[in-house]
C-alpha positions as CSV (number, residue, x, y, z in Angstrom):
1,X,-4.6,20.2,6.9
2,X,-3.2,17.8,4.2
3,X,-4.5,14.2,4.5
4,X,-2.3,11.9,3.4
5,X,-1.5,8.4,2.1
6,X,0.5,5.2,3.1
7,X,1.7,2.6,0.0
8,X,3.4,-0.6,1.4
9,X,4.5,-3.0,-0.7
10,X,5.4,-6.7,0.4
11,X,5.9,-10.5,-0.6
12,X,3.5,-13.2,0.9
13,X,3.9,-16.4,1.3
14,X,0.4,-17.2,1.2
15,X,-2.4,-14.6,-0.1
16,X,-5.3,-16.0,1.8
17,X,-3.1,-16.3,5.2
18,X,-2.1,-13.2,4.8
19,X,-5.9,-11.6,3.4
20,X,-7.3,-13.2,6.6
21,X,-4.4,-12.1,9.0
22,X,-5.2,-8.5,7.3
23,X,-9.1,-8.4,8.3
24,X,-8.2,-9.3,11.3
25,X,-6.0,-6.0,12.1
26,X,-9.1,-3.9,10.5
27,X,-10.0,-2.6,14.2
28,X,-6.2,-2.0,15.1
29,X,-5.9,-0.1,11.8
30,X,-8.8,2.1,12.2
31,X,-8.0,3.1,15.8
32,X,-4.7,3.9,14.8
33,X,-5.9,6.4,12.5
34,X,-6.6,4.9,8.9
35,X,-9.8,6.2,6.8
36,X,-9.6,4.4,4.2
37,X,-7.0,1.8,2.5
38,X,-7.3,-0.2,-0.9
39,X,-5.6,-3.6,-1.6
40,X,-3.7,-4.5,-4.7
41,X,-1.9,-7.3,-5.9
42,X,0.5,-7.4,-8.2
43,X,-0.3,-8.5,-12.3
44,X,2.3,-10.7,-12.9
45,X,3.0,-12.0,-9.5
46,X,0.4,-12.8,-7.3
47,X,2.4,-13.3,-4.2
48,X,3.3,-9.3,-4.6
49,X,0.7,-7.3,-2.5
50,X,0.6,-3.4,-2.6
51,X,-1.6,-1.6,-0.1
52,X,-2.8,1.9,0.3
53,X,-3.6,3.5,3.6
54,X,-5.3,7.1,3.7
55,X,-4.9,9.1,7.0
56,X,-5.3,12.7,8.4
57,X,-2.4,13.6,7.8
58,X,1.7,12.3,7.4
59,X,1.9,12.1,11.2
60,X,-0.6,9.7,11.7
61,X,0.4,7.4,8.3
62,X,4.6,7.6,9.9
63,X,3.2,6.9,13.1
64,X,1.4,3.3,11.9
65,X,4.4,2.5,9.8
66,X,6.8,2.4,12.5
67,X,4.3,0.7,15.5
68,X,5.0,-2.1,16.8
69,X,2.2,-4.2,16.1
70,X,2.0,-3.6,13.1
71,X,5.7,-5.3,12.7
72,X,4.5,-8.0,14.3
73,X,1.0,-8.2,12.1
74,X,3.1,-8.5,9.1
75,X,5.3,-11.0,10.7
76,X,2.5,-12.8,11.6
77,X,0.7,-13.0,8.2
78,X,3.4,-14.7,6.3
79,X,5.1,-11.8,4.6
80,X,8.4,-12.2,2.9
81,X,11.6,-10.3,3.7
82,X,11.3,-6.5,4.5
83,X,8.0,-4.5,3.0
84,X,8.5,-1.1,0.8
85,X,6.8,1.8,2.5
86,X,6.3,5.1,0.6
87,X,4.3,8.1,1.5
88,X,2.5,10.8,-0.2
89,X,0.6,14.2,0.5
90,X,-2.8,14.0,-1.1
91,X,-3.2,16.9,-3.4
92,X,-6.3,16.2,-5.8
93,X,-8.9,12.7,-5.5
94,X,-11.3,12.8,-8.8
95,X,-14.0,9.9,-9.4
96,X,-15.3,9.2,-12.6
């Protein structure tokens, strides 16, 4: 099985609305099948926020991007117009 990965990329009108409205959806994200996610922000705008969600496989990462509460999650945490989402098949992970 190839695990795979979630990017979403969004405006926010405020990073520690949003940041706590995030935490707050940890439980709903991990029953919904993330295992494991990283947040980013943007260098030269703050208010841009990039996050990566890893799942079990593509199924599971489409399935999160199109629920329904996560629509309204995002709503609810201040974020700005429509967010990017972009997937990928993991191939190779290498720590150094």
């Amino acid at each position: 099985m190839i695990m795979a990965t979630m990017f979403v990329r969004h405006q926010v009108s405020d990073f520690g609305k949003w940041k706590r409205a995030y935490d707050e959806f940890a439980a709903m994200r991990k029953e919904m099948g993330v295992t494991g996610a990283s947040v980013h922000r943007d260098a030269s705008d703050p208010s841009i926020i990039i996050v990566t969600h890893q799942f079990k496989d593509l199924k599971s990462a489409t399935a999160f991007a199109n629920a329904e509460n996560l629509k309204t999650a995002l709503m609810n945490a201040g974020v700005i117009g429509q967010p990017l989402f972009w997937f990928s098949e993991d191939i190779e992970r290498t720590a150094f």
